[in-house]
N, C-alpha and C positions, 0 to 999 in steps of 0.2 A: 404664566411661567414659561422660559424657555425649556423646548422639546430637545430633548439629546439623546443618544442611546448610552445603554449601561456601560459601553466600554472608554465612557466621553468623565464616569462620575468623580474618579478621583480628582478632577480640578472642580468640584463643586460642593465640598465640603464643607456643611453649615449652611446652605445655601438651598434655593426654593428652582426646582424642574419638575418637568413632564416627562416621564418613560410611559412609551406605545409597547403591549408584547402582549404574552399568552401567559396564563396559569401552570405553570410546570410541576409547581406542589404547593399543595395548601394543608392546613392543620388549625384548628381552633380552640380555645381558652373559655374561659368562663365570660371576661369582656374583652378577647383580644382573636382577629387572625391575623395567623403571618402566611403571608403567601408568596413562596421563589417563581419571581417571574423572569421570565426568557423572550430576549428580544433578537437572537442572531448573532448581537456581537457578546454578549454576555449574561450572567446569570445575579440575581439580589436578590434580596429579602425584603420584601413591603411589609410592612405594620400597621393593622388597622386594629387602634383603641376606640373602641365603644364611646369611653369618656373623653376624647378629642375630638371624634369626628362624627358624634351622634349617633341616633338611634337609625334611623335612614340608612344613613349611609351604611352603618353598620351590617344594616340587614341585607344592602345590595351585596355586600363585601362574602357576609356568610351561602349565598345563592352560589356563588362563584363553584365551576366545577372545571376539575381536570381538560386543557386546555381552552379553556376563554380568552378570548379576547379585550384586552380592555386597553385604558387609556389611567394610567394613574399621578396625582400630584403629591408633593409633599417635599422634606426638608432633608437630602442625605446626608447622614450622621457615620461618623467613622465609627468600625464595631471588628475590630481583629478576628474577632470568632466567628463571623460573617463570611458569607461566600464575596470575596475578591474585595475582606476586608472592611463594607460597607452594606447599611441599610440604609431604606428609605420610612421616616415617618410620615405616614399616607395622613392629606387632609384631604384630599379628594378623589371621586372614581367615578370612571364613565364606564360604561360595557358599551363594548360591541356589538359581543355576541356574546349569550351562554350556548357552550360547546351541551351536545350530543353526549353520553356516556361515551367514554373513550374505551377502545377495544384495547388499547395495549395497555395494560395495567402493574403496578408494580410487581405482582407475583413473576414468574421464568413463564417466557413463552416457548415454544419448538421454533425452529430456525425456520422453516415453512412457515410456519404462521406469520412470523415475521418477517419476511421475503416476502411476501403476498402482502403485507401491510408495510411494505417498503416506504409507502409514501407517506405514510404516518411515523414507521422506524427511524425516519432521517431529523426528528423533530426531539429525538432519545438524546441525552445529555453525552453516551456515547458517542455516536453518530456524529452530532455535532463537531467535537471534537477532531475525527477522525478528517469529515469534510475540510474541516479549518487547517489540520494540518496539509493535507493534499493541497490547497488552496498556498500553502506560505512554499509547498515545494514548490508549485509552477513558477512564482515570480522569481523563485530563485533561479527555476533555468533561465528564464531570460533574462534577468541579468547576468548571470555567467556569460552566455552567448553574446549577448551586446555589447557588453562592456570588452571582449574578444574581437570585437570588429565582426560576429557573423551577421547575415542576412537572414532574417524569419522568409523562409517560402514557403509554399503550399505546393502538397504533390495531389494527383486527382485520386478521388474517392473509387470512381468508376473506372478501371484499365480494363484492356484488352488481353494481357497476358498476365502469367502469373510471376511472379517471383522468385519462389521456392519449389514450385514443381505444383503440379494441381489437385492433391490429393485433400486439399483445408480450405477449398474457394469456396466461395460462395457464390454461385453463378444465378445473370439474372439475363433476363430479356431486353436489351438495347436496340431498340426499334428494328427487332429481328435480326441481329444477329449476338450471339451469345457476350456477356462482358461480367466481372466478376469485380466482389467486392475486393479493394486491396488489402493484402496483405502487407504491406511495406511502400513505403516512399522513396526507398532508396537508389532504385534504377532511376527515378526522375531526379533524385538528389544527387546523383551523379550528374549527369546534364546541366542541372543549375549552380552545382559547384565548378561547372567547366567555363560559366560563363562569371558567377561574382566570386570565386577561389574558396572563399567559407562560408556558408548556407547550415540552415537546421530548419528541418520540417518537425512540425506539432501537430498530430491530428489523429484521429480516430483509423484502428487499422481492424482488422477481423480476420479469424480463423475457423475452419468449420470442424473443428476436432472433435469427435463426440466424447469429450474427457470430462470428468466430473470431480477430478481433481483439487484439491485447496487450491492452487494454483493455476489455475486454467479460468481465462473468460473467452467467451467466442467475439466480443465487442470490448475495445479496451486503446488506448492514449498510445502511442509512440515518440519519443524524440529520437528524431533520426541527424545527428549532425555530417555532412559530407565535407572536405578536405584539398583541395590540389595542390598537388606539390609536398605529400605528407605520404611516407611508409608507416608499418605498423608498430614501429618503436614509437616515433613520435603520437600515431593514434592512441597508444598505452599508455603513454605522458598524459594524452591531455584525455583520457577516462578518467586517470587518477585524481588530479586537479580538479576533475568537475563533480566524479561525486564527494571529494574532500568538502569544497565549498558548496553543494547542494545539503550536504547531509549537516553540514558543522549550523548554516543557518537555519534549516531545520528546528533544531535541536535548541539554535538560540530564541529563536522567534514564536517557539511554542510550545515554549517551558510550561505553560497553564495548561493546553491541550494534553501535553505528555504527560503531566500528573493528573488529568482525568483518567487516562488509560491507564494510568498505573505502569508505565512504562520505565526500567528501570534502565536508564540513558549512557549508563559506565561502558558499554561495545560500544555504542553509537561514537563514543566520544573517542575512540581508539581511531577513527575515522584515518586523522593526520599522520599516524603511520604510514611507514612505504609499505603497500601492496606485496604481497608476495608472491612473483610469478614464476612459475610451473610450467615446463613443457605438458604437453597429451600423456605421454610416457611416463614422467615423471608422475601426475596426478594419478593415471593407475597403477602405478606402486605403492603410494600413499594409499588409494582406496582400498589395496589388495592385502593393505599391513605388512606389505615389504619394504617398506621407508620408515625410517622414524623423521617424528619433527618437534626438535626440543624435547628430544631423548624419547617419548611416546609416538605409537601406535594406535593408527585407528579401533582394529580388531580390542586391543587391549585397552581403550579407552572406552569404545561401549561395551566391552564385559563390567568396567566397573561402572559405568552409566546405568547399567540392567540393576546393580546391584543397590547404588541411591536409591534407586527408583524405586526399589520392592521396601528399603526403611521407611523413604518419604509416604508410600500407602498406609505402610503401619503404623507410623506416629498419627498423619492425619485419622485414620482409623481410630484408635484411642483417644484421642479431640474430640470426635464427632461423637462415639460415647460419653464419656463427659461433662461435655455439651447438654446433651438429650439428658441425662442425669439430673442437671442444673435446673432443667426444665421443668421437672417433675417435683419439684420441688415447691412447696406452700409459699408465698408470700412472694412471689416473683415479679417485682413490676411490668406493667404492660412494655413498655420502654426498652427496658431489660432484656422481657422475651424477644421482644423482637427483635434485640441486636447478637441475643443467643443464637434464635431462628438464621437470622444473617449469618452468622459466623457459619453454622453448618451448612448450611446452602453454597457457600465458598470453598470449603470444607469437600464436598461430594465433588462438585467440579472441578476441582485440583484433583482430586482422586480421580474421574475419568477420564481426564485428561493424561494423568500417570498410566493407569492401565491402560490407555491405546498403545502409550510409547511402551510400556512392555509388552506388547504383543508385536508390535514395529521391530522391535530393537532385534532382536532373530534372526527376523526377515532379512533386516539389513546387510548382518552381518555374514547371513546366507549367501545373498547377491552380492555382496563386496569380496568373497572369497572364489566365487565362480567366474567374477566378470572376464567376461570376452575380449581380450584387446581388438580395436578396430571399431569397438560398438559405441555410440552416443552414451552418455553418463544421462541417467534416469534421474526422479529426484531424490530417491534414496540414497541413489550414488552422492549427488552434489551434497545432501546434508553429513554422509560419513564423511568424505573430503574436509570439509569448514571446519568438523568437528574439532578440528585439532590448530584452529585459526581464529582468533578474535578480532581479527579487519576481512575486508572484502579480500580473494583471492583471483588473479589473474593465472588464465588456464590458457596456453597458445600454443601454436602448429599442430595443429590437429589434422588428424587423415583424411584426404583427400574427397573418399567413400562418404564422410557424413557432414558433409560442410556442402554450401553451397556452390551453384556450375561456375559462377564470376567472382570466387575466389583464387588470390595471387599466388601462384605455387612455389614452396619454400626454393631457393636456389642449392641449396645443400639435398634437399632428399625430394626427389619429384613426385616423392605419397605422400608427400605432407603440403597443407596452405598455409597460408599466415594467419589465419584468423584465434580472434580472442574470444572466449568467455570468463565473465567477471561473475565469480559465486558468493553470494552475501553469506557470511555467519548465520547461525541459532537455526539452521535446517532450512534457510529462503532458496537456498540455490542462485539459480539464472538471471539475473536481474541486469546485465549488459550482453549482447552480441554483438560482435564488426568484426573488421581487418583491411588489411591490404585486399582493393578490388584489380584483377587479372587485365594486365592492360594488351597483352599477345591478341592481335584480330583472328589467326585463324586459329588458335588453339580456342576462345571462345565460341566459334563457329562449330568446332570440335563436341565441345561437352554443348552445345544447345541439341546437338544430333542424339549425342549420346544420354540424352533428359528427354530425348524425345519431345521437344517441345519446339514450335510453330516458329520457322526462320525466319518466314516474314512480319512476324508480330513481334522481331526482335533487330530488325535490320536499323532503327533509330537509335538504338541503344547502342550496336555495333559501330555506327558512324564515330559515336564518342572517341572509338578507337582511330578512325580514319584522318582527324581532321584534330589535330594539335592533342595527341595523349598524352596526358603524363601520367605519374605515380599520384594515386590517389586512393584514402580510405576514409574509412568511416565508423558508426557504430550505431547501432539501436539500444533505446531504454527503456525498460514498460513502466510506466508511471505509477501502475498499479503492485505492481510488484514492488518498486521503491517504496510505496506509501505504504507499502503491509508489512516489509522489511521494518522500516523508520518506527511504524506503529505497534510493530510488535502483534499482527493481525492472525487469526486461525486461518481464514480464509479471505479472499482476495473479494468476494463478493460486497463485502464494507470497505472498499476501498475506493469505489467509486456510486455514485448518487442512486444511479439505475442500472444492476448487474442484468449484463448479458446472459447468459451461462448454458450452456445443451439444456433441453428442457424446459427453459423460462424464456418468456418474452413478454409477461406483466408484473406488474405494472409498467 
């Protein structure tokens, strides 16, 4: 029989193949298992009848433990009630392997335990999921990019200086003399867009923040696009355009993935709105509850967010009782229980996840009434901001003080640059940085003094200025933050295969 994978079966209905995968879940009958096997590209249901396919076989079938390995044959039969639609009736089976007791078992594991078993976690029907989405984001940037006329570069992993000031490097030993993990592409992305006009680097960047934040990995993806012949109006055009079209195919290409996560895609799909952009200024007033936007206020939108939130404990609180009640009860199928059992286990974690955000929401609204003008927006700040936004928001000219040294400075107010931050809705924050980069040579020479940082380890970058400058910009986008936006993620750590994170470095 011809070999195909599961995401090959809908054109072989009625019809005799071969699926290679792993046992994902098994269950037994008096002469029947079915067992959901998983091969990478998708998920079935094999059938193995006693009375079809003998005693033999039958017994190899019942051996079968949470992930094995096998090789199965038989007839795929359309079954609506079926995962993706379709079963297979098994006449034949090879093993592999019989797996090992498997340590990740359907009960809740701690997050640690499962970080520590990372490389078994990514095999989790979640995971899965998660990986495939991130996987339909990347092709999407580069088709955006290509299909745009840009050139894929590569900037080096190992530089000599830093980019943002050296407070997050990660320094190593370069055959004696010091050189540091990058932090960004962007200073070489400028260079190579001086030579093919539009370029984008994709690559692995790092930071040494000792942050332990949902949001923070010290190892993590950048797309860095660079520009010539482009200020920060048009750089703001073409963010808009690229997470429109990054996020819309998304959304289209992994309609099955997003209802694995249970992802509820009505933001996502606000995508094709225009952006709403915000001066610095203007966002802390918004954040400060001195703006309204479509008649509300921050302040006044999480007093009433605080006050859902203590309903939504209480109904689910009253569920959960209920439930447990159910339970207690004579004649309960096993079946049953167990989808009781489920219910409240869902049940409690909604509810702590409720109670964190009311003990957040205070806080919040604490810091958003105090805030500093002049200071970086935290990510409390950027989630009250969105709060009152269902598309991404663009945040621009920002003060001079918290922006980087090769930032363009506004012509209208010389404490203010051009640069942009793009804040995703439902609390993501940050998920774009750029702007217009400072094309003046001695005023760059200027703030390298004033960063304190090394003139002769920046005199290549200054030539850019020397030898044909023009106006040019750019932007950064962490892949990981996009795919935990897109995904709807608690934490950025499943958002890529092997998290980085302060603290971790296994698997």
């Amino acid at each position: 029989m011809k070999v195909i994978q599961i995401k090959e079966i809908r054109g072989y209905d009625n019809k005799g193949v071969t699926l290679n995968g792993w046992v994902a879940n098994k269950r037994s009958g008096k002469s029947l298992v079915f067992v959901t096997l998983r091969d990478g590209s998708g998920y079935i249901q094999a059938v193995f009848d006693q009375g079809v396919i003998g005693e033999e076989e039958f017994q190899k079938a019942e051996s079968l433990t949470l992930e094995s390995s096998v090789s199965v044959s038989g007839k795929i039969v359309k079954d609506e009630r079926q995962i993706g639609g379709y079963e297979m009736q098994v006449i034949k089976l090879e093993i592999y392997q019989i797996a090992e007791e498997y340590p990740i078992a359907k009960k809740e594991h701690g997050v640690e335990f499962l970080i520590d078993n990372r490389h078994l976690w990514l095999r989790s029907k979640r995971q899965w999921a998660v990986m495939r989405v991130r996987n339909n984001i990347i092709y999407a940037i580069h088709r955006f990019f290509q299909d745009r006329g840009f050139t894929q570069m590569d900037a080096p992993i190992f530089t000599g200086n830093a980019v943002e000031g050296t407070s997050t490097l990660f320094e190593t030993d370069y055959f004696g003399e010091p050189a540091y993990l990058s932090q960004s592409g962007q200073l070489y992305g400028e260079a190579m867009a001086m030579s093919l006009g539009k370029i984008y680097t994709f690559g692995p960047t790092f930071r040494a923040e000792k942050s332990k934040t949902r949001r923070h990995l010290t190892e993590f993806w950048m797309i860095e696009p660079e520009m010539a012949f482009c200020d920060n109006e048009k750089n703001m055009d073409l963010i808009e355009e690229f997470l429109q079209f990054v996020v819309t195919t998304a959304v289209e290409e992994s309609k099955e993935e997003l209802e694995i996560l249970e992802r509820d895609t009505t933001i996502l799909k606000n995508i094709n709105k225009t952006f709403p952009r915000v001066t610095y200024d203007e966002a802390v007033e918004i954040l400060m509850g001195k703006k309204e936007v479509n008649g509300k206020t921050t302040l006044n939108t999480l007093h009433e967010d605080l006050e859902t939130i203590e309903e939504d404990i209480r109904k689910n609180e009253q569920s959960i009782q209920e439930n447990e009640e159910r339970l207690k009860k004579s004649g309960v199928k096993k079946r049953e229980q167990n989808q009781i059992q489920n219910s409240i286990e869902k049940l409690k974690a909604e509810n702590k996840d409720l109670e964190e955000q009311k003990i957040n929401i205070p806080q919040w609204i604490e810091s958003a009434e105090n805030f500093k003008y002049g200071s970086d927006f935290g990510g409390s700040d950027e989630t009250v901001i969105t709060r009152l936004f269902d598309t991404p928001i663009m945040v621009y000219n920002w003060p001079k003080e918290i922006k980087a040294f090769y930032m363009k400075r506004d012509e209208k107010n010389n404490g203010l640059v051009k640069g942009v931050d793009v804040l995703a809705p439902e609390g993501f924050g940050e998920i774009v940085g750029g702007g217009e980069r400072e094309t003046d040579l001695e005023f760059l020479k200027e703030q390298i003094n004033i960063h304190k940082l090394p003139m002769k380890a920046f005199e290549w970058y200054l030539d850019l200025r020397r030898y044909g400058s023009v106006p040019h910009s750019g932007f950064g986008l962490g892949l990981e933050r996009l795919v935990g936006w897109i995904c709807k993620l608690p934490h950025l750590r499943e958002s890529i295969p092997f998290p980085r994170m302060y603290g971790r470095l296994f698997p």
